[in-house]
mmCIF file of the N, C-alpha and C atoms, coordinates in Angstrom:
data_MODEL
# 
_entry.id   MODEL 
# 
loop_
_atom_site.group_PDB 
_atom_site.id 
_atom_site.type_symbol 
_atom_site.label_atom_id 
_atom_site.label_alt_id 
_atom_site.label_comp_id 
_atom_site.label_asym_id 
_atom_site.label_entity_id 
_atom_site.label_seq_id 
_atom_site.pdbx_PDB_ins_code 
_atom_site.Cartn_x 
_atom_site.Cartn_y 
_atom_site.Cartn_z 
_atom_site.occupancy 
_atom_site.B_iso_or_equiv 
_atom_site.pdbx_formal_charge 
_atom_site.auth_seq_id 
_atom_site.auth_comp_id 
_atom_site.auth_asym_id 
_atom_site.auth_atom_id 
_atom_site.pdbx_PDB_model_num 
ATOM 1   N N  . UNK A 1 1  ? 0.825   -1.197 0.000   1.00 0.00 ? 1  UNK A N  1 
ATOM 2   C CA . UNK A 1 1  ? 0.000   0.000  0.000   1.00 0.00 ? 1  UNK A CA 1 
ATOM 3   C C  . UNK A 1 1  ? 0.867   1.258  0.000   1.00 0.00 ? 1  UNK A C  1 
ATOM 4   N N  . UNK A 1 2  ? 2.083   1.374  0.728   1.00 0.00 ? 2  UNK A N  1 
ATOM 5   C CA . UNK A 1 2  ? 3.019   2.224  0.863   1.00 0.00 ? 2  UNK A CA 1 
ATOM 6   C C  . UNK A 1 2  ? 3.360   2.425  -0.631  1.00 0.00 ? 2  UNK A C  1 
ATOM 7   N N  . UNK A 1 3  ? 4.168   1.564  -1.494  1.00 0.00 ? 3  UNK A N  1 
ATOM 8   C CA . UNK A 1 3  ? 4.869   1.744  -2.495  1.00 0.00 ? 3  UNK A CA 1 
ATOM 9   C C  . UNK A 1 3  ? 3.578   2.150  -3.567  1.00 0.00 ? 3  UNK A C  1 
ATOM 10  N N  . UNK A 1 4  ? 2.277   2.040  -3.392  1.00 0.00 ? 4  UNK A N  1 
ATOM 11  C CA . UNK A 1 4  ? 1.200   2.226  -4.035  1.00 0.00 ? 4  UNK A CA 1 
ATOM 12  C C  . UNK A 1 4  ? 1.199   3.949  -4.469  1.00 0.00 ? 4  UNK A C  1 
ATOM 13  N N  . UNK A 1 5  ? 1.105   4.565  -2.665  1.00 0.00 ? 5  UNK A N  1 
ATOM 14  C CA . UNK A 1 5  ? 0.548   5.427  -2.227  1.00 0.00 ? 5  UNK A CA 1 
ATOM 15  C C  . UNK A 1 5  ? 2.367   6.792  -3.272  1.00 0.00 ? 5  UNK A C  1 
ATOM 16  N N  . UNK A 1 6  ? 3.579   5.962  -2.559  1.00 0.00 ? 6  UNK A N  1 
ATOM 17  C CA . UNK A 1 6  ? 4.690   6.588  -3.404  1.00 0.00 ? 6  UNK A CA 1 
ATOM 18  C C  . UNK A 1 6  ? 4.754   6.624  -4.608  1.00 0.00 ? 6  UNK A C  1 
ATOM 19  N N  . UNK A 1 7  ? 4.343   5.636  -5.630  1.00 0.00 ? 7  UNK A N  1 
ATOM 20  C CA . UNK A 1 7  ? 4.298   5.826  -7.007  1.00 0.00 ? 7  UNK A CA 1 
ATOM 21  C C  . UNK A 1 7  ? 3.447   6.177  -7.606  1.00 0.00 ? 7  UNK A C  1 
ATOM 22  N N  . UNK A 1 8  ? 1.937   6.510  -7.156  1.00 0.00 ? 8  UNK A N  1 
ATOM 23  C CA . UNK A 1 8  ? 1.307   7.751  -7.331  1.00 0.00 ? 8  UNK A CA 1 
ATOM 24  C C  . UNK A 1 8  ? 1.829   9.113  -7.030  1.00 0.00 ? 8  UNK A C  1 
ATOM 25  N N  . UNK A 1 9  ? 2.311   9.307  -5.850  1.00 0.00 ? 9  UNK A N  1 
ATOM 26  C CA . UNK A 1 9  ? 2.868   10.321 -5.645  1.00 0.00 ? 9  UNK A CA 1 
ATOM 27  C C  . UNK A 1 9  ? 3.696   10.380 -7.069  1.00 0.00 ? 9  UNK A C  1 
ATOM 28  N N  . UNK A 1 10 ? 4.758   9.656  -7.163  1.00 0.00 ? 10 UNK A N  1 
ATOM 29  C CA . UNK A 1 10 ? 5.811   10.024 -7.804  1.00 0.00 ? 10 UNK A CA 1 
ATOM 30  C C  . UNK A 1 10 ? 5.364   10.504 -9.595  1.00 0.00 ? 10 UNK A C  1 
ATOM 31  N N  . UNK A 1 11 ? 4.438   9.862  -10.046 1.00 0.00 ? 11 UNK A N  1 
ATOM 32  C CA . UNK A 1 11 ? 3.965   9.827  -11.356 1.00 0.00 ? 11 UNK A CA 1 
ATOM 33  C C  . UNK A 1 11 ? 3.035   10.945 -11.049 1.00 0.00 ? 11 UNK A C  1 
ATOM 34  N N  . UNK A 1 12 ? 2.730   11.725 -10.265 1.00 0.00 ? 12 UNK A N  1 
ATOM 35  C CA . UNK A 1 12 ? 1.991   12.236 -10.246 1.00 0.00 ? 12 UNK A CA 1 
ATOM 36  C C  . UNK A 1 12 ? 2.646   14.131 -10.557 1.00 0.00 ? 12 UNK A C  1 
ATOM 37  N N  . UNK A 1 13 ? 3.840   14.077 -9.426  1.00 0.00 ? 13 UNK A N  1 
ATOM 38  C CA . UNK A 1 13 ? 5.124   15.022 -8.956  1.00 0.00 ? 13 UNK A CA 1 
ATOM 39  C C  . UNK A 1 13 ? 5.370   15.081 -10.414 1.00 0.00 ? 13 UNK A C  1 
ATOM 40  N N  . UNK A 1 14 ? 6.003   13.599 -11.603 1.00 0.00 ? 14 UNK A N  1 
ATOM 41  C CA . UNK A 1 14 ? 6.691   13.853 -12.806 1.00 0.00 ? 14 UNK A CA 1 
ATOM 42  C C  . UNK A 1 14 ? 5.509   14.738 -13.696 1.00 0.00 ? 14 UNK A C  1 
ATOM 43  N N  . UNK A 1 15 ? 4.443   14.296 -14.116 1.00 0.00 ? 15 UNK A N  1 
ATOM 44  C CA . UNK A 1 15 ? 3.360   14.736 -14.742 1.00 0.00 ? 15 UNK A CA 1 
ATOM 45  C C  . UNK A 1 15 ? 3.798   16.374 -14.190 1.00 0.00 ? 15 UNK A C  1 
ATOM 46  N N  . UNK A 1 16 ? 3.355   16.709 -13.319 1.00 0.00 ? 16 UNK A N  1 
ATOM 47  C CA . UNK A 1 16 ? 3.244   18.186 -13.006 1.00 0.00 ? 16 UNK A CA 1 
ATOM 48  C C  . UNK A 1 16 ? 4.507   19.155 -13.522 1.00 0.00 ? 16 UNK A C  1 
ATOM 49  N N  . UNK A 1 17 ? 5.081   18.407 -13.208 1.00 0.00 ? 17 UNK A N  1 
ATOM 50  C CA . UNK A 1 17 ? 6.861   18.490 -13.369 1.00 0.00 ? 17 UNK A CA 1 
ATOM 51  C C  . UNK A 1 17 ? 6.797   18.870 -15.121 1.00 0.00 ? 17 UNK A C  1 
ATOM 52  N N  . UNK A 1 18 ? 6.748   18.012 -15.811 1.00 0.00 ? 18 UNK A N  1 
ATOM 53  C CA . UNK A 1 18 ? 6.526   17.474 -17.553 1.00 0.00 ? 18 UNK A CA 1 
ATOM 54  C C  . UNK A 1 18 ? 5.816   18.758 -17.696 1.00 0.00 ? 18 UNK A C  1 
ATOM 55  N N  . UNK A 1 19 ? 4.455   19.143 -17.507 1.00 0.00 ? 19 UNK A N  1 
ATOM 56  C CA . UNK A 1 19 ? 3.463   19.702 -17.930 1.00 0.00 ? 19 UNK A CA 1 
ATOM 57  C C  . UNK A 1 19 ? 3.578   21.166 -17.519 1.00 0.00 ? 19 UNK A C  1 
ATOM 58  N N  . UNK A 1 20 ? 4.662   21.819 -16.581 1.00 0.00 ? 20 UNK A N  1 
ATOM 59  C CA . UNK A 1 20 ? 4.359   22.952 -16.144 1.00 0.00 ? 20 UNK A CA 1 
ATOM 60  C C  . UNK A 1 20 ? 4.968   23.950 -17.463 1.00 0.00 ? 20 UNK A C  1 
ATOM 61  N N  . UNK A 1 21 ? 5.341   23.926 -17.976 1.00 0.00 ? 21 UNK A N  1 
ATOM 62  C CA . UNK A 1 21 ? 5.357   25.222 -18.762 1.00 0.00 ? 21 UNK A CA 1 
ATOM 63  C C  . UNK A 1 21 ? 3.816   25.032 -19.958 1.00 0.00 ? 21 UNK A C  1 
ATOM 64  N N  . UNK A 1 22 ? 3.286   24.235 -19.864 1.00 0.00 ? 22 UNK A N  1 
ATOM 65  C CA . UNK A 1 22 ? 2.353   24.307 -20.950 1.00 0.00 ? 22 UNK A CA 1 
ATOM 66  C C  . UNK A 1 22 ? 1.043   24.505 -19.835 1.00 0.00 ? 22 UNK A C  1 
ATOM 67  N N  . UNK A 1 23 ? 0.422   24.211 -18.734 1.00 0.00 ? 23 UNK A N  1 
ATOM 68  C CA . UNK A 1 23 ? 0.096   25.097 -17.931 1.00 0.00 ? 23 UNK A CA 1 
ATOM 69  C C  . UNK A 1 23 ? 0.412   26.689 -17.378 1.00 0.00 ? 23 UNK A C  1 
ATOM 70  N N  . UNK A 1 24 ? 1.493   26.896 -17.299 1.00 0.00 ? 24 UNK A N  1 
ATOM 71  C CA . UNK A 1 24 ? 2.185   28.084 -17.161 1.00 0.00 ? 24 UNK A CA 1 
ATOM 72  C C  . UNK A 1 24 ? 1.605   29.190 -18.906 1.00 0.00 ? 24 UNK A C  1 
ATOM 73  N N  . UNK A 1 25 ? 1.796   28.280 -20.194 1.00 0.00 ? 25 UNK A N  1 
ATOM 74  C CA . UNK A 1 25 ? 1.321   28.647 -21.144 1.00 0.00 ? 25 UNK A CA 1 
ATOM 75  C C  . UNK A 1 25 ? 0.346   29.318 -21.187 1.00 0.00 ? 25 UNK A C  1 
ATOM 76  N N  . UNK A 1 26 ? -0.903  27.935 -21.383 1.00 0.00 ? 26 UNK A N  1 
ATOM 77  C CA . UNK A 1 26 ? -2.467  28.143 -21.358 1.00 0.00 ? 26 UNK A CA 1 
ATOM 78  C C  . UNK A 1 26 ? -3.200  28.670 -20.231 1.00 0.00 ? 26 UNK A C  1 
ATOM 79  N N  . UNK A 1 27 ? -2.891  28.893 -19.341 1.00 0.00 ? 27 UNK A N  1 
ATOM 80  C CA . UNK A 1 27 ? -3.309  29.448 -17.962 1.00 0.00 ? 27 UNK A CA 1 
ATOM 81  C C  . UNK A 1 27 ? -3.936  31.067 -18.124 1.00 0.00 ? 27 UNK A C  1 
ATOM 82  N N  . UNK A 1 28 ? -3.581  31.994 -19.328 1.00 0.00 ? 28 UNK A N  1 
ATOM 83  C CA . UNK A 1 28 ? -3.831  33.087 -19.271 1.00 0.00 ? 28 UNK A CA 1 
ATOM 84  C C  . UNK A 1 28 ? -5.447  32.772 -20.104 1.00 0.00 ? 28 UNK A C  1 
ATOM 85  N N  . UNK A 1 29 ? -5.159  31.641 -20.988 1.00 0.00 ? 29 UNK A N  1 
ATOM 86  C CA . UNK A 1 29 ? -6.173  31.848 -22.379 1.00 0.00 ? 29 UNK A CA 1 
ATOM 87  C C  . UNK A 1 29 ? -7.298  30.986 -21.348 1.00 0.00 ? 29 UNK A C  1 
ATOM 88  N N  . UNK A 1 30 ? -7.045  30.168 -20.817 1.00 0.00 ? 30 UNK A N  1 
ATOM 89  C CA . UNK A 1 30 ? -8.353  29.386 -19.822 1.00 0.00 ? 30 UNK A CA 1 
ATOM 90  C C  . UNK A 1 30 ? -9.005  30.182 -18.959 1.00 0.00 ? 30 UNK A C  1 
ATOM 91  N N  . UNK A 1 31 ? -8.568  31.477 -18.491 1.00 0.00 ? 31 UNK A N  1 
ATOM 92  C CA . UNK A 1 31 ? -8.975  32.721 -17.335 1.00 0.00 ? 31 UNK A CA 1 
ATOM 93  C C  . UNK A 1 31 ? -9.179  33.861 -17.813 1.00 0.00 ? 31 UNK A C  1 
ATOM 94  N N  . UNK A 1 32 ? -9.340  33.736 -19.067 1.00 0.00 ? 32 UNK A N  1 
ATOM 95  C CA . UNK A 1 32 ? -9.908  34.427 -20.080 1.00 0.00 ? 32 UNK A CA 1 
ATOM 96  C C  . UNK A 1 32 ? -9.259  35.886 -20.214 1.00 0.00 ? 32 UNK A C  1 
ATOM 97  N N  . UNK A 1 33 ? -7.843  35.621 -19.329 1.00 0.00 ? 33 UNK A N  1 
ATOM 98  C CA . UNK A 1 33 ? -7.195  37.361 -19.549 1.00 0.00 ? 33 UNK A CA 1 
ATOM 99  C C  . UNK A 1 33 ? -6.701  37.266 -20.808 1.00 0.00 ? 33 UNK A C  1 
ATOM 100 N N  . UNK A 1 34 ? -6.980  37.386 -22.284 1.00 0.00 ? 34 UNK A N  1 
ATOM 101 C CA . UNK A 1 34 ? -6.080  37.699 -23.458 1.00 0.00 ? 34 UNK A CA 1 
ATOM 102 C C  . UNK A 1 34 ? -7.309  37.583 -24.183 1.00 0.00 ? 34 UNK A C  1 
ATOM 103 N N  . UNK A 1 35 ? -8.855  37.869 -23.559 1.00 0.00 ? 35 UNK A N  1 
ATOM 104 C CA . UNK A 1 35 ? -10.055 37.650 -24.481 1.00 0.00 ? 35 UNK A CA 1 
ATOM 105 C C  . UNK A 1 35 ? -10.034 38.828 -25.596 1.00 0.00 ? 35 UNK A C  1 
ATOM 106 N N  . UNK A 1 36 ? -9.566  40.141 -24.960 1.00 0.00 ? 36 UNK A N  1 
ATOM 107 C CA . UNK A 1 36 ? -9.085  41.192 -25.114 1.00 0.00 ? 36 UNK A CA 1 
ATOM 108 C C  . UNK A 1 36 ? -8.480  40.881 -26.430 1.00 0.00 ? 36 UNK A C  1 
ATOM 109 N N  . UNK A 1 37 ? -7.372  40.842 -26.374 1.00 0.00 ? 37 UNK A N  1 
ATOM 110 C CA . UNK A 1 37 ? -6.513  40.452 -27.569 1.00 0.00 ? 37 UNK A CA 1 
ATOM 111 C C  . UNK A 1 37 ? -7.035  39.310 -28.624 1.00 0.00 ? 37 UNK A C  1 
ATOM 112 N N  . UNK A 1 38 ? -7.797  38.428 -28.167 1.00 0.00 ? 38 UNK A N  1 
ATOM 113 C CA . UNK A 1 38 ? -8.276  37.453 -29.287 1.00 0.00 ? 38 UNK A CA 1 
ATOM 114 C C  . UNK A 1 38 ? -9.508  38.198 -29.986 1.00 0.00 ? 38 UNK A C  1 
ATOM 115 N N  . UNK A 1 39 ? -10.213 39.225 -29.491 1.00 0.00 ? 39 UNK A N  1 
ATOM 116 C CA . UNK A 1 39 ? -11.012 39.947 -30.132 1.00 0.00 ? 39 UNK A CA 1 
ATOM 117 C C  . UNK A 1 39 ? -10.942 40.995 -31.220 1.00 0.00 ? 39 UNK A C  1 
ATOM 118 N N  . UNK A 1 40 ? -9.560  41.445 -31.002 1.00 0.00 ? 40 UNK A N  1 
ATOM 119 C CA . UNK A 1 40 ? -9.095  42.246 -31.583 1.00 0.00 ? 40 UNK A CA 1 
ATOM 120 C C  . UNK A 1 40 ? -8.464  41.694 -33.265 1.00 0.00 ? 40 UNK A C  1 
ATOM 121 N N  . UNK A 1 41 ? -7.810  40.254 -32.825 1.00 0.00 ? 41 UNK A N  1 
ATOM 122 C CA . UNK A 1 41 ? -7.338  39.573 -33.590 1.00 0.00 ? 41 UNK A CA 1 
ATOM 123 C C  . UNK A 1 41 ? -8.310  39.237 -34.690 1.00 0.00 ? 41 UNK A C  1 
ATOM 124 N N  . UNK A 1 42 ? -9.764  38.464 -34.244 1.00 0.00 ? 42 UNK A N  1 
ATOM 125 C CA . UNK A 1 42 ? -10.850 38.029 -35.291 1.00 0.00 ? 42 UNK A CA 1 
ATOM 126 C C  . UNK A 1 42 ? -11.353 39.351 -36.231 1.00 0.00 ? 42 UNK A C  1 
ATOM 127 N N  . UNK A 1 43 ? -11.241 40.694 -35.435 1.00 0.00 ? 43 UNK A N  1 
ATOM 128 C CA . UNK A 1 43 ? -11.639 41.884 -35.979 1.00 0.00 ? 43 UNK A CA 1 
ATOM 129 C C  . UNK A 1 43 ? -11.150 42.076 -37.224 1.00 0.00 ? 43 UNK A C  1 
ATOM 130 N N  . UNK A 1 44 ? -9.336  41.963 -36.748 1.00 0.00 ? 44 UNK A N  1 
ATOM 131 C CA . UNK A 1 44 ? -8.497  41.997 -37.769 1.00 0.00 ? 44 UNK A CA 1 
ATOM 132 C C  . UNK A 1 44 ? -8.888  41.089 -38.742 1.00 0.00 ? 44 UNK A C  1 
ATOM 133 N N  . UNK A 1 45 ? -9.215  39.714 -38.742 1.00 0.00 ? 45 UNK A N  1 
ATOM 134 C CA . UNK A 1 45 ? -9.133  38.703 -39.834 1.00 0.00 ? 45 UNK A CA 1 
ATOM 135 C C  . UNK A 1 45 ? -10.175 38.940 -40.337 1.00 0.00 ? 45 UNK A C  1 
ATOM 136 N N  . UNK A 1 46 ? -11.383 39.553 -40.238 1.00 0.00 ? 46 UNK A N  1 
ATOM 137 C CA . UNK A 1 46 ? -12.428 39.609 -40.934 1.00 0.00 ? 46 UNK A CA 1 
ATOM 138 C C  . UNK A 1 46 ? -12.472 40.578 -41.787 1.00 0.00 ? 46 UNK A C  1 
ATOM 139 N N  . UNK A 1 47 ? -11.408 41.668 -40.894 1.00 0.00 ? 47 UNK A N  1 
ATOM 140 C CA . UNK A 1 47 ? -11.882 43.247 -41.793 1.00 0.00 ? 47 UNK A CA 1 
ATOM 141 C C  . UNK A 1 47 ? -10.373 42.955 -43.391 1.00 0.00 ? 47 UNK A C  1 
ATOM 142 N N  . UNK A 1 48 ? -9.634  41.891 -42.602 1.00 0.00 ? 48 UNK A N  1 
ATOM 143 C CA . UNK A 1 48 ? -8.693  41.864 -43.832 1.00 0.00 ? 48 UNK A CA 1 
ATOM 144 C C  . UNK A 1 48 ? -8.415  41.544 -44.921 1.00 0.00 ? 48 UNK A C  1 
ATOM 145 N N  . UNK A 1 49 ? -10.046 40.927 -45.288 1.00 0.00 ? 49 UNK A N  1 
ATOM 146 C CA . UNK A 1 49 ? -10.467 39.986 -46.863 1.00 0.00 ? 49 UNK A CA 1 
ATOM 147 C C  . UNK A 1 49 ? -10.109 41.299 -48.179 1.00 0.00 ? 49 UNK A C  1 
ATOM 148 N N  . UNK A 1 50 ? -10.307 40.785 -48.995 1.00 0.00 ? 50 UNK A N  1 
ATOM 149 C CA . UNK A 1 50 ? -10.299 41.394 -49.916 1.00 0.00 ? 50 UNK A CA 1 
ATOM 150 C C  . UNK A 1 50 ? -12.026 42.179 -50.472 1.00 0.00 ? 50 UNK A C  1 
ATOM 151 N N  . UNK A 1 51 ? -12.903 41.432 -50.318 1.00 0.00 ? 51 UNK A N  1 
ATOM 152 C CA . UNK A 1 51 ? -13.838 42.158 -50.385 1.00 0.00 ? 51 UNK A CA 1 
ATOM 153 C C  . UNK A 1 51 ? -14.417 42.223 -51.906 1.00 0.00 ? 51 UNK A C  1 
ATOM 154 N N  . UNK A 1 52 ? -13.911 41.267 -52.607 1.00 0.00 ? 52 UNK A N  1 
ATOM 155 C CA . UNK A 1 52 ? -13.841 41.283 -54.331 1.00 0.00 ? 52 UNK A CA 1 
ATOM 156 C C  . UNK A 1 52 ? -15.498 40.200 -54.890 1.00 0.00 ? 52 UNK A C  1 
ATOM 157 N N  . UNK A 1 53 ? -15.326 39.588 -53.253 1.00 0.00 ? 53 UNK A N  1 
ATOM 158 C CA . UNK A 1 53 ? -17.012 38.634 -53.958 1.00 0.00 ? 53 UNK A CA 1 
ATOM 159 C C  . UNK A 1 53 ? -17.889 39.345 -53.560 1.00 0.00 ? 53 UNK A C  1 
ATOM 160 N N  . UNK A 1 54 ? -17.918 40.506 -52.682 1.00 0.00 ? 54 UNK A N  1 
ATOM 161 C CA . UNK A 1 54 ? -19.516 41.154 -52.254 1.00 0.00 ? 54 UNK A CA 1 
ATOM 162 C C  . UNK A 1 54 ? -19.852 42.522 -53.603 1.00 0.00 ? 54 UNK A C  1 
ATOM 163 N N  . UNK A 1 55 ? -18.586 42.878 -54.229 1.00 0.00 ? 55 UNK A N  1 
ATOM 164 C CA . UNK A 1 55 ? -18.753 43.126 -55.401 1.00 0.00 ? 55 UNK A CA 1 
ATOM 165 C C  . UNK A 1 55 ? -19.220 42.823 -56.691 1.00 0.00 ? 55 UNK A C  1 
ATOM 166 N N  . UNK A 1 56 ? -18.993 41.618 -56.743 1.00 0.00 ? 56 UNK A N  1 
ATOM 167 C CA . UNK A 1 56 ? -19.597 41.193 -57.991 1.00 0.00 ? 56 UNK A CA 1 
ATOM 168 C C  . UNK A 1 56 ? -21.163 40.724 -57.679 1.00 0.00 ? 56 UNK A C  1 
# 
């Protein structure tokens, strides 16, 4: 039960370990601080077509 309870621990410690900069990453975009900036971004991609098929 001991060596159970440690190699969860331990696989558990590596995982966190492995994964922290990609938590550290996504952590802003999941808490929605950069909604700001992704809004701005779609603005941009929409207003940046060419605009040549609503013409014809």
């Amino acid at each position: 039960m001991f060596w159970l309870v440690g190699l969860v621990s331990l696989i558990q410690a590596s995982f966190y370990w492995l994964l922290k900069p990609l938590i550290f990453a996504t952590t802003s975009f999941f808490e929605l601080r950069s909604l700001g900036l992704f809004f701005v971004l779609v603005i941009l991609w929409l207003f940046s077509g060419t605009g040549k098929k609503l013409l014809e």
